[in-house]
N, C-alpha and C positions, 0 to 999 in steps of 0.2 A: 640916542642916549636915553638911559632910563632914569626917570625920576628916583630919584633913593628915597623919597617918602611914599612913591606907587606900593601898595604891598606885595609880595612874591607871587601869592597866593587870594587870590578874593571871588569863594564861591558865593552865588546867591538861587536858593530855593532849588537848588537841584536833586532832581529826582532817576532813578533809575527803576522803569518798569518792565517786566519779561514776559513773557506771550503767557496768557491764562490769569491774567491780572495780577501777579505775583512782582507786589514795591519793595524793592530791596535795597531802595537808599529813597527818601522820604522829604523833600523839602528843606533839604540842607545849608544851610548859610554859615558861611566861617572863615576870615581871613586869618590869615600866618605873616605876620611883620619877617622882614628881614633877619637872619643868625637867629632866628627863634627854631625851637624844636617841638613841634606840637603832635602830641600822643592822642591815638584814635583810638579808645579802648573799650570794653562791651565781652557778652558771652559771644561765642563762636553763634555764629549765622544772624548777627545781627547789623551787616553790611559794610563793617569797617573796610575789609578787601574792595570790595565792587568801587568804594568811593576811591580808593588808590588808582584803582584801576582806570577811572572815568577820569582822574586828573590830567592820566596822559595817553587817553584816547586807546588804554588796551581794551576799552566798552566805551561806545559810545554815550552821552546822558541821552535820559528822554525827554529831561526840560530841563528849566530854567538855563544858569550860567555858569562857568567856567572861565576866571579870566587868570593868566599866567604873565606874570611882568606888564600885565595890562591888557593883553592882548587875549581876546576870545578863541579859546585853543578849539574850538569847530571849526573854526574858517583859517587851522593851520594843518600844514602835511603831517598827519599824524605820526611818520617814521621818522621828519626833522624833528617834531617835538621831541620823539625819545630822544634822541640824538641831545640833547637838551639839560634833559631831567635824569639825575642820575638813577638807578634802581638798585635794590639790594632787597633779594629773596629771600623767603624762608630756605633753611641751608644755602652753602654756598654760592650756587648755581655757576661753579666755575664749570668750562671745557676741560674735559680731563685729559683728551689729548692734545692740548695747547699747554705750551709753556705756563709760568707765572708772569714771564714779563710779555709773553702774547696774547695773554687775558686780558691783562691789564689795558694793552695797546688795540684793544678793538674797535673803543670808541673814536679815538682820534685818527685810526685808520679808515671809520668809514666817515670821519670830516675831515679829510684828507689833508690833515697835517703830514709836514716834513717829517724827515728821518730822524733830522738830529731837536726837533720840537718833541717829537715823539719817546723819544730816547730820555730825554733830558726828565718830562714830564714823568715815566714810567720811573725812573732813578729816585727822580726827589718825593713820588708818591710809597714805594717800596720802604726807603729810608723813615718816612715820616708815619710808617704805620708799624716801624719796629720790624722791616724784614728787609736788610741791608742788599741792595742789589748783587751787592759782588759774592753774596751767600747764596740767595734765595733765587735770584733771576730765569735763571735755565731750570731750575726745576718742577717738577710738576705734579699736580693738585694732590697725587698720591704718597709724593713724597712730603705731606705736611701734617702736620696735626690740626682735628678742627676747630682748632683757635687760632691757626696758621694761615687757610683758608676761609675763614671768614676775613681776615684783614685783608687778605688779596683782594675780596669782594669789596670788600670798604674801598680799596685804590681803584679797582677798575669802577665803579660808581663815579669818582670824581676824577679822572683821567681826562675827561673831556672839558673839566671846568665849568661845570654847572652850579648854577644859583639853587638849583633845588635838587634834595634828595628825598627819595622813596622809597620807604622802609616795611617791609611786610614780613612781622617776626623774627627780626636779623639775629635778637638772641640766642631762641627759643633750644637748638637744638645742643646747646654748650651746657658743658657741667658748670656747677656753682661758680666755684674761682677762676674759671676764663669769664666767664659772664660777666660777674663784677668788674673784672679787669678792663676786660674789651668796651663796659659801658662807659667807663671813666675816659678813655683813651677817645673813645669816638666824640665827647664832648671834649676833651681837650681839643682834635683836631674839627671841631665845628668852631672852636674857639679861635683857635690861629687862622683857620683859612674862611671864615666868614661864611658859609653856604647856610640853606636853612633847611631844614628836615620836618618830614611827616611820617611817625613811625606807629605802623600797626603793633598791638602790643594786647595781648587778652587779661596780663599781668600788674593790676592795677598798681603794688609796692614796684613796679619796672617803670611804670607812666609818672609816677610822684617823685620819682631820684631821679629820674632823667630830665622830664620836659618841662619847657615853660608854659606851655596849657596844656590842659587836655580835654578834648571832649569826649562825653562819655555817649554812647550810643545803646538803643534799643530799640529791635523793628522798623529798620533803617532811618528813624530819627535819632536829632540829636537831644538827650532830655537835659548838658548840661555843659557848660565850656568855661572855663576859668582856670586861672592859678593854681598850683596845687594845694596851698595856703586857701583858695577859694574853694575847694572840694572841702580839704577838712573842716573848714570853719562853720559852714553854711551849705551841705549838701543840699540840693532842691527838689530830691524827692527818696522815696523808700527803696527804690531800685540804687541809687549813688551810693548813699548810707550801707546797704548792702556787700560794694563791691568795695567800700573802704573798711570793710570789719575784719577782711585776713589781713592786710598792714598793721590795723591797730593792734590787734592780740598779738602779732610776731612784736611787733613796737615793745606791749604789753609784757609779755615776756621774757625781751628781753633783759628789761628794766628790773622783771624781779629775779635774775639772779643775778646782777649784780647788787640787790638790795644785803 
C-alpha cells in the first residue's frame, strides 16, 4: 500500500551524461505531489526530453536518483515500469493498423487483464475522452481527425491505470481551437480521474494555463520551479523573464483591444 503523502515523483541531483562529456540533464531535483501537473519547459535542446526519458528508464540516468511511488526505478524492470507510467508522444503515436479500441487495449493486454476488464476499461476511457465506443471503436487512426487521435492517445496512456503520465509535446501538432480544447479536457480528466502528469512543453503561455508548477530548464539545469503565479511574480533570473515576455505581450494585447 502506498503512502498518499509519498510523492509520485521525487528526483534528486540527477544527472544525464553521453559519451564525449556531453550533460544533457544537470543535477536535477524536483518532486511532483499527487493530481499535480508539472510543466518541463525551456528552448529546444535544453534536456527537457532526456529527463522524460530517464523517468521511466527509456535512458538510463548517470547519477543521482529517481524514486517513482517511492521506489528507485533502477533496481526496477524497466519494461514493467512502462507498463506503469502512462506515455503520450509528440503526434499521436497511435498504430495505424490497429483499431482505436486496440490501441487503446495494448496496455492492459500486455498486463494481462481479462476480456471483459479490458473491454469495460477501453469503453468508459473512449466515452470519457468525448469518442463514444459504439462510434469510434472499430475505427482506425485514419479515419479520425487529429484532435480525434490525440484523444485516443490520451485513453490508451491511462488504459492501464497509472499514477503517472508522460507527456512530450502532446499539443504541439494541433491547430489553435483543438489545442485550446483538448488542453481544458485533459485537465478536466486529470481532475476526475486523479493521475498526475509531467508534460514537455517549449510553449511557455501552454506551461502557465495548464500546470501547477513548472520548472523551467536551461543546459540541462533547472534555473527555476514554482507556481505560475511564482514565475510571474518573482522570475529568478533574465533567461525566466525572457520566456515569459511572449505571454505578457499576447496578455498585453489582448487587453488593448478590448480597451
Amino acid at each position: 500500500m502506498i503512502d498518499p503523502a509519498t510523492p509520485v515523483l521525487d528526483l534528486r541531483s540527477v544527472g544525464k551524461t553521453y559519451p564525449g562529456g556531453v550533460e544533457a540533464v544537470r543535477d536535477v531535483s524536483l518532486t511532483l505531489e499527487r493530481g499535480q501537473l508539472l510543466a518541463l519547459t525551456g528552448e529546444s535542446g535544453c534536456g527537457k526530453t532526456t529527463l522524460l526519458k530517464l523517468i521511466n528508464r527509456l535512458e538510463d540516468a548517470s547519477g543521482g536518483l529517481i524514486l517513482y511511488e517511492g521506489e528507485d526505478v533502477a533496481g526496477l524492470d524497466p519494461v514493467q515500469l512502462r507498463r506503469r507510467i502512462g506515455w503520450v508522444m509528440q503526434g499521436d503515436g497511435l498504430f495505424p493498423h490497429l483499431t482505436v479500441r486496440e490501441n487503446v487495449a495494448l496496455i492492459p493486454g500486455l498486463l494481462g487483464w481479462g476480456t471483459d476488464r479490458t473491454t469495460g476499461r477501453v469503453d468508459a476511457l473512449l466515452d470519457l475522452v468525448g469518442l463514444p465506443a459504439a462510434d469510434y471503436a472499430e475505427r482506425y487512426p485514419s479515419e479520425l481527425s487529429g484532435g480525434q487521435r490525440q484523444r485516443v492517445g490520451f485513453a490508451r496512456a491511462l488504459a492501464g491505470e497509472p499514477d503517472l503520465i508522460l507527456m512530450d509535446e502532446p499539443f504541439s501538432a494541433l491547430d489553435p481551437i483543438t489545442r485550446d480544447s483538448l488542453q481544458q479536457e485533459f485537465r478536466d480528466l486529470q481532475a476526475r480521474l486523479g493521475f498526475s502528469a509531467v508534460m514537455v512543453t517549449h510553449d511557455m503561455a501552454e506551461a502557465l494555463i495548464m500546470a501547477d508548477q513548472i520548472a523551467v530548464m536551461q543546459d540541462g539545469a533547472i534555473l527555476q520551479q514554482g507556481t505560475p503565479v511564482d514565475l510571474l511574480e518573482s522570475p529568478a533570473s533574465a533567461y525566466v523573464t525572457g520566456l515569459l515576455e511572449t505571454p505578457r505581450r499576447q496578455m498585453r494585447a489582448i487587453r488593448e483591444l478590448g480597451a
